[in-house]
N, CA, C and O atoms as CSV, one atom per row, in Angstrom:
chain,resi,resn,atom,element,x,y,z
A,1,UNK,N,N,22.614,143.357,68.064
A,1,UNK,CA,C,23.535,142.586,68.885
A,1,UNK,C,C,22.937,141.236,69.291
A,1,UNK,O,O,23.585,140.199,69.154
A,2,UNK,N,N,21.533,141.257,69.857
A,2,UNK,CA,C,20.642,139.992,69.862
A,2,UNK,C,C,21.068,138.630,69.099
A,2,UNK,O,O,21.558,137.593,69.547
A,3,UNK,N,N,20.684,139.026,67.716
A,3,UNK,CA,C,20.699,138.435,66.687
A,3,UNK,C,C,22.457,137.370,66.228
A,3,UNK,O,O,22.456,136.380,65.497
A,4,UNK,N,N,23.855,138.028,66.972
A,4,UNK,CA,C,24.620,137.730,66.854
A,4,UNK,C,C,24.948,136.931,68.006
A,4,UNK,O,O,26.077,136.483,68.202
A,5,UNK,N,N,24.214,136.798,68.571
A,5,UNK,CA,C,24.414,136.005,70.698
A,5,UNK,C,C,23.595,134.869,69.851
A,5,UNK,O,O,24.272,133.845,69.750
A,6,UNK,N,N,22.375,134.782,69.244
A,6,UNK,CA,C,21.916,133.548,69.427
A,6,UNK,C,C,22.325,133.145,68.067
A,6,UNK,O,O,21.558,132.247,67.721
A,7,UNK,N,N,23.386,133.460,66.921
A,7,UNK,CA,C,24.065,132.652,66.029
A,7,UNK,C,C,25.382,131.744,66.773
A,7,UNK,O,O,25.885,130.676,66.423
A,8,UNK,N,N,25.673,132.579,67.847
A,8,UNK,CA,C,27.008,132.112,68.748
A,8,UNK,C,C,26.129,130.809,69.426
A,8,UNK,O,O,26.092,129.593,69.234
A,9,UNK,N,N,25.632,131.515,70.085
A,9,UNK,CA,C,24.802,130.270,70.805
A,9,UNK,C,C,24.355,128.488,70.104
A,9,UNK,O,O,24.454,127.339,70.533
A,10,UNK,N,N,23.880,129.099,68.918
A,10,UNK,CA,C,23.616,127.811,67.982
A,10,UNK,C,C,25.168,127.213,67.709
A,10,UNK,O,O,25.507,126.099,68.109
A,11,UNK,N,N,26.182,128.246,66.863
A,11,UNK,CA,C,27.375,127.251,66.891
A,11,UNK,C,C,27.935,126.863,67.738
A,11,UNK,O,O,29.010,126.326,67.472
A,12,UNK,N,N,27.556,126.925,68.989
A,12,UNK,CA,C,28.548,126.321,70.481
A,12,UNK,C,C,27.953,124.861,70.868
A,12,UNK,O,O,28.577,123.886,71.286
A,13,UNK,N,N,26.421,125.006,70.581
A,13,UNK,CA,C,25.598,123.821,70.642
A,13,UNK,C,C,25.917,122.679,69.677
A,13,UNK,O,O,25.819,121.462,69.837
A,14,UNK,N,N,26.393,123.521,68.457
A,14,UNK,CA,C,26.873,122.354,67.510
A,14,UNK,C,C,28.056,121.574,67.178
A,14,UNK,O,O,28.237,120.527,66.555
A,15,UNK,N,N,29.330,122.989,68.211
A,15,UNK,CA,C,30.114,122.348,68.616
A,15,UNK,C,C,29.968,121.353,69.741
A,15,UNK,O,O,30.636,120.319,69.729
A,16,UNK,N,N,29.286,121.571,70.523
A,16,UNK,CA,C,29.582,120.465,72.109
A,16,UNK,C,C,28.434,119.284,71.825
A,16,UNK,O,O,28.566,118.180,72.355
A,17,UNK,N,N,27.586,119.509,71.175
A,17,UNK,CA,C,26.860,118.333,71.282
A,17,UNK,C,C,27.689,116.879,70.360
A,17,UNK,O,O,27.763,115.727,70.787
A,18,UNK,N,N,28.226,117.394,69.036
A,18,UNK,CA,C,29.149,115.964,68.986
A,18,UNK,C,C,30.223,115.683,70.094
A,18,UNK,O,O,30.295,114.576,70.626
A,19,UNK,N,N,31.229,116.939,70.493
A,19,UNK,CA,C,31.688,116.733,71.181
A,19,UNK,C,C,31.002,115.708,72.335
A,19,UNK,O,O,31.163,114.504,72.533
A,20,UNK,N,N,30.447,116.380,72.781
A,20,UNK,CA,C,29.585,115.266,73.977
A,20,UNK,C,C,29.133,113.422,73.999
A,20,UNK,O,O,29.016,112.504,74.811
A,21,UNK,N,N,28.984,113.713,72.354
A,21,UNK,CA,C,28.653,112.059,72.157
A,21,UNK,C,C,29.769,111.550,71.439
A,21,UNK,O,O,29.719,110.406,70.987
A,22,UNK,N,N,30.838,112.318,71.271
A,22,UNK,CA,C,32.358,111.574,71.211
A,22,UNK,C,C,32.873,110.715,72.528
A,22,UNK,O,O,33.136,109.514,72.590
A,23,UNK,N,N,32.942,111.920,73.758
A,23,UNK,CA,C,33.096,111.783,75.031
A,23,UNK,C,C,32.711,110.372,75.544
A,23,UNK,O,O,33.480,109.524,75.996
A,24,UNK,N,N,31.370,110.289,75.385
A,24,UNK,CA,C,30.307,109.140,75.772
A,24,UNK,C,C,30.945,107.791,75.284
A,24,UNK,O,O,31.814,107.118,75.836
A,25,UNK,N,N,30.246,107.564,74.036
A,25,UNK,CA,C,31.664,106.734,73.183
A,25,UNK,C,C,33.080,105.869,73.582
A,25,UNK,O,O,33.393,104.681,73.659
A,26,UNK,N,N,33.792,107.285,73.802
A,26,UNK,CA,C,35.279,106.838,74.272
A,26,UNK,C,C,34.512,105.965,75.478
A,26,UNK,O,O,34.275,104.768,75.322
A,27,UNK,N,N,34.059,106.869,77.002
A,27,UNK,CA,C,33.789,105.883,77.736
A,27,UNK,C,C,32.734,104.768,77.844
A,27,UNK,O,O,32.699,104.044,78.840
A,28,UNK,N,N,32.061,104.659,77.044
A,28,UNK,CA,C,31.564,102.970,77.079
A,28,UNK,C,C,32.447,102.219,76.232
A,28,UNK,O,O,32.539,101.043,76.584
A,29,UNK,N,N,33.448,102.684,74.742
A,29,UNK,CA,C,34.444,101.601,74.818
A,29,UNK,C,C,35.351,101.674,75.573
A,29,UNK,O,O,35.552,100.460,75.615
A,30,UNK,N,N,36.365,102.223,76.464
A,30,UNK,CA,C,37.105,101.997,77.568
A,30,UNK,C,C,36.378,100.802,78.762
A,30,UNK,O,O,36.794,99.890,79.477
A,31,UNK,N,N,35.152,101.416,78.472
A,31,UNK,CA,C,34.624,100.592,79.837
A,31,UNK,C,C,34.404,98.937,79.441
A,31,UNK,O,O,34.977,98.037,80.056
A,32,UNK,N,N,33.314,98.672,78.111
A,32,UNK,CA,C,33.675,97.367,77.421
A,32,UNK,C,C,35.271,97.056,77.662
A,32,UNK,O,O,35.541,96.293,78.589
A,33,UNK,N,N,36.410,97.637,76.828
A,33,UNK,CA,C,37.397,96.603,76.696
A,33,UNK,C,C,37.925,96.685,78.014
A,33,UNK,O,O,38.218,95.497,78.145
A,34,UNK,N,N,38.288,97.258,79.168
A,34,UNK,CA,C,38.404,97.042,80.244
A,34,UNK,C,C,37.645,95.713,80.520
A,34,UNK,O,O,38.376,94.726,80.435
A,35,UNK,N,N,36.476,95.487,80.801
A,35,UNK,CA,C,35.952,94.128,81.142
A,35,UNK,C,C,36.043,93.118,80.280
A,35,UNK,O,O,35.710,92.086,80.863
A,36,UNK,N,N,36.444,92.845,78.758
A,36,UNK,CA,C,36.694,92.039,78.375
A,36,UNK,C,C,38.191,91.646,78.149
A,36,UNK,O,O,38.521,90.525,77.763
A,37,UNK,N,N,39.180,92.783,78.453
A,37,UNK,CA,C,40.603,92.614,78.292
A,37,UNK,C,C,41.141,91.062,79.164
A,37,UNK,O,O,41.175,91.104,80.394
A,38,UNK,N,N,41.394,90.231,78.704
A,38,UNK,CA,C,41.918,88.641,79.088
A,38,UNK,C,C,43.071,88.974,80.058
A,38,UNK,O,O,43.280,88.494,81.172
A,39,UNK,N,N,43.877,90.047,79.280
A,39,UNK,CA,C,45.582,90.230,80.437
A,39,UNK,C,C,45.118,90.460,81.525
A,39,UNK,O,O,46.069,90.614,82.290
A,40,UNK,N,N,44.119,90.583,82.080
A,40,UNK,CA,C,43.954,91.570,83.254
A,40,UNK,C,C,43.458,90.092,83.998
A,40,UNK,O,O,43.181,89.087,83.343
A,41,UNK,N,N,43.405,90.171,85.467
A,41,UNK,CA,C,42.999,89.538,86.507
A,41,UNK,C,C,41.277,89.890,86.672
A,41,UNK,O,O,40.596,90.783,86.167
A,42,UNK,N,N,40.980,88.943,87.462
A,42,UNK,CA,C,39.371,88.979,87.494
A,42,UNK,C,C,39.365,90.558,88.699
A,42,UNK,O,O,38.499,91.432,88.643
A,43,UNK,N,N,40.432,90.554,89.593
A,43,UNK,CA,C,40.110,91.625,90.222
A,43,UNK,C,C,40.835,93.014,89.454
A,43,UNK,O,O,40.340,94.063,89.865
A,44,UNK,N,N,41.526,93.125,88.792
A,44,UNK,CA,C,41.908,94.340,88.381
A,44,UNK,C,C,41.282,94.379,87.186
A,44,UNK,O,O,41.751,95.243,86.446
A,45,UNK,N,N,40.212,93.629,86.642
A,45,UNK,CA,C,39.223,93.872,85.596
A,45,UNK,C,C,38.184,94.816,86.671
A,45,UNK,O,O,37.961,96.017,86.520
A,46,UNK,N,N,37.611,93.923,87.806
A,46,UNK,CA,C,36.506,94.865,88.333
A,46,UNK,C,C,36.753,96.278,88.981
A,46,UNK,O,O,35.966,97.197,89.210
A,47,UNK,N,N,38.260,96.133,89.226
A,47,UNK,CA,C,39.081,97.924,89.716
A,47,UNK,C,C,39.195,98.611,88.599
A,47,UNK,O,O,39.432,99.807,88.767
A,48,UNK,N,N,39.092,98.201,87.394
A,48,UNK,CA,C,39.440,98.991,86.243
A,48,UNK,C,C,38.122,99.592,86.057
A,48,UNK,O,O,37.861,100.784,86.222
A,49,UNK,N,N,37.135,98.468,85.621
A,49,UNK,CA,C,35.679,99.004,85.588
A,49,UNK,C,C,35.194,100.009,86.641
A,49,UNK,O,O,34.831,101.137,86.308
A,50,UNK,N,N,35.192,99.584,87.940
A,50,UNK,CA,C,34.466,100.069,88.225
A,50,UNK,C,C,35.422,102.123,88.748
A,50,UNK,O,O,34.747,103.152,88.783
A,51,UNK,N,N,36.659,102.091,88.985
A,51,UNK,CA,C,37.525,103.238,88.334
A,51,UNK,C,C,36.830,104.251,86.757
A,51,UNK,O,O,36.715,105.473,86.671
A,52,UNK,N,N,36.537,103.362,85.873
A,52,UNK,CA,C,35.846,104.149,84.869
A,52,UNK,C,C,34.530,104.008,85.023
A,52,UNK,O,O,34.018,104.521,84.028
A,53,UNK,N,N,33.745,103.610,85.698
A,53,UNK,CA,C,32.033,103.742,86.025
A,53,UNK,C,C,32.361,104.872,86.826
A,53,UNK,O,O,31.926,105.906,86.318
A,54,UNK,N,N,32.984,105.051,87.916
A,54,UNK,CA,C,32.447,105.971,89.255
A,54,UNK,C,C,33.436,107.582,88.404
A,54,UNK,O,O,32.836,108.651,88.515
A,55,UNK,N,N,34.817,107.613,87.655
A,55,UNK,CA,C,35.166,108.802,87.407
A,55,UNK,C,C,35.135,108.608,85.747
A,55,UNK,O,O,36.260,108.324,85.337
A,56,UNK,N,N,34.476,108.662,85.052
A,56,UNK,CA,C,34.402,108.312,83.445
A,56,UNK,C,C,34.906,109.289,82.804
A,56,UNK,O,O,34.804,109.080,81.595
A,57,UNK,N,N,35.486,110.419,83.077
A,57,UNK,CA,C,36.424,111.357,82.550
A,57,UNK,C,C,37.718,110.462,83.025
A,57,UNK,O,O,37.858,109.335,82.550
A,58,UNK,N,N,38.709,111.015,84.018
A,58,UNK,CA,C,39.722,110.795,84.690
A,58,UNK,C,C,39.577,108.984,84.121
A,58,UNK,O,O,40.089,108.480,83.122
A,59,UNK,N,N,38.960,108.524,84.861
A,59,UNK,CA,C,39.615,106.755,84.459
A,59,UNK,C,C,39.316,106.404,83.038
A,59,UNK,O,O,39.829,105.351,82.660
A,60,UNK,N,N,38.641,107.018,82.227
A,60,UNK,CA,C,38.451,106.513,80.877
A,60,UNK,C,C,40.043,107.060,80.554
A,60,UNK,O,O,40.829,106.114,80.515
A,61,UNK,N,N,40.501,108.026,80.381
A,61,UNK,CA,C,42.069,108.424,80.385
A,61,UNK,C,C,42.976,107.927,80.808
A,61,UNK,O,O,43.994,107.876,80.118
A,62,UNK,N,N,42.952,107.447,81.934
A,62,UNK,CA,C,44.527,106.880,82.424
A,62,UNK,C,C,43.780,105.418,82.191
A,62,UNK,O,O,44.526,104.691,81.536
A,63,UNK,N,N,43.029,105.030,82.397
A,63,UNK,CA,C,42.896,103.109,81.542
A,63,UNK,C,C,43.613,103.315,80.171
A,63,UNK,O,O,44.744,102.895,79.926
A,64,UNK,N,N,42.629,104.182,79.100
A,64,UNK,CA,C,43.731,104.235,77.782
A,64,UNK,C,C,45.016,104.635,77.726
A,64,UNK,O,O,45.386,104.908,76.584
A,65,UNK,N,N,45.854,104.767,78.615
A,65,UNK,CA,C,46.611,105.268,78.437
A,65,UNK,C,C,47.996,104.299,78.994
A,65,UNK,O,O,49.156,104.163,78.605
A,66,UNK,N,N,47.028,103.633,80.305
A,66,UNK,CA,C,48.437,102.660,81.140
A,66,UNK,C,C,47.837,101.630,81.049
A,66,UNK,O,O,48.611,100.685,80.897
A,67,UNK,N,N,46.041,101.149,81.086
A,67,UNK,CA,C,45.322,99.808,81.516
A,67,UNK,C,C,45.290,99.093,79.800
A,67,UNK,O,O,45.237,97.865,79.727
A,68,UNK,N,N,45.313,99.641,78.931
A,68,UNK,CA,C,45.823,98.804,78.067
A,68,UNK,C,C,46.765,97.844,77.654
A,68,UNK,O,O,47.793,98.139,77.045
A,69,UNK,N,N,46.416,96.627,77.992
A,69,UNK,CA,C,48.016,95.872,77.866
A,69,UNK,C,C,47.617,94.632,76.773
A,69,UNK,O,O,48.435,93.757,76.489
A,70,UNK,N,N,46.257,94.676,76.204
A,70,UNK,CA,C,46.583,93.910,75.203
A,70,UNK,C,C,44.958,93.836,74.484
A,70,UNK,O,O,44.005,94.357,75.063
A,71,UNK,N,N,44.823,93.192,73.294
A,71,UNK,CA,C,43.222,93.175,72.531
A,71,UNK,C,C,42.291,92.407,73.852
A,71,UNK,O,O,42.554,91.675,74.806
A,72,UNK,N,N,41.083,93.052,73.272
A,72,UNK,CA,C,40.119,91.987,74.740
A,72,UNK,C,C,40.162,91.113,73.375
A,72,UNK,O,O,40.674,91.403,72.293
A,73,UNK,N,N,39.351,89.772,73.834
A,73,UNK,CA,C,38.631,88.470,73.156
A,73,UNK,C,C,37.352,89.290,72.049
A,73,UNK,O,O,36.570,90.232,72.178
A,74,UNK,N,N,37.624,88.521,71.197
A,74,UNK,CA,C,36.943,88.740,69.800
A,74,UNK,C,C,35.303,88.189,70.631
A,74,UNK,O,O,35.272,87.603,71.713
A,75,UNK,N,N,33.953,88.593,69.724
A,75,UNK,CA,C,32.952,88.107,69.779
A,75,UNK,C,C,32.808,86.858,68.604
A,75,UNK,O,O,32.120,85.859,68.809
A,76,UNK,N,N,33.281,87.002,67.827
A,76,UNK,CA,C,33.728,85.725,67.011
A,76,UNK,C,C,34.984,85.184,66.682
A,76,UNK,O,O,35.703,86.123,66.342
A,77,UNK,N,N,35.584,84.124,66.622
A,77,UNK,CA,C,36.638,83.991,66.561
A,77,UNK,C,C,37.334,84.282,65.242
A,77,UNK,O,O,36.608,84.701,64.341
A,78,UNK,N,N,38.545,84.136,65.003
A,78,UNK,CA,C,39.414,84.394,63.456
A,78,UNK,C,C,39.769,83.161,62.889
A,78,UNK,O,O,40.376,83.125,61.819
């Protein structure tokens, strides 16, 4: 029975650990285009940010979902 707990164990690890650095991901890009998004005001840029710094589950979600209102600014232009 041992032997079948720590095969479970290994595939749960191999499930959640990408999972985990998917997670991560989403919120540092939510959090980038939040601060570079142009539509936004200088203060509802720093309510957006700092909304996804302090709850990075919950505000990385509802930013993608309602705080999107347009591309941020390119790092090079087109």
């Amino acid at each position: 029975m041992a032997p079948f707990l720590v095969i479970l164990a290994v595939l749960a690890l191999l499930l959640l650990i990408p999972f985990g650095i998917a997670c991560f991901v989403f919120w540092v890009w939510t959090l980038i285009h939040a601060i570079r998004n142009d539509n936004l005001t200088g203060t509802s840029r720093v309510l957006w940010a700092a909304l996804i710094w302090f709850l990075p589950v919950i505000g990385s979600v509802i930013y993608f979902f309602t705080g999107r209102t347009a591309e941020p600014r390119r790092l090079m232009p087109a």
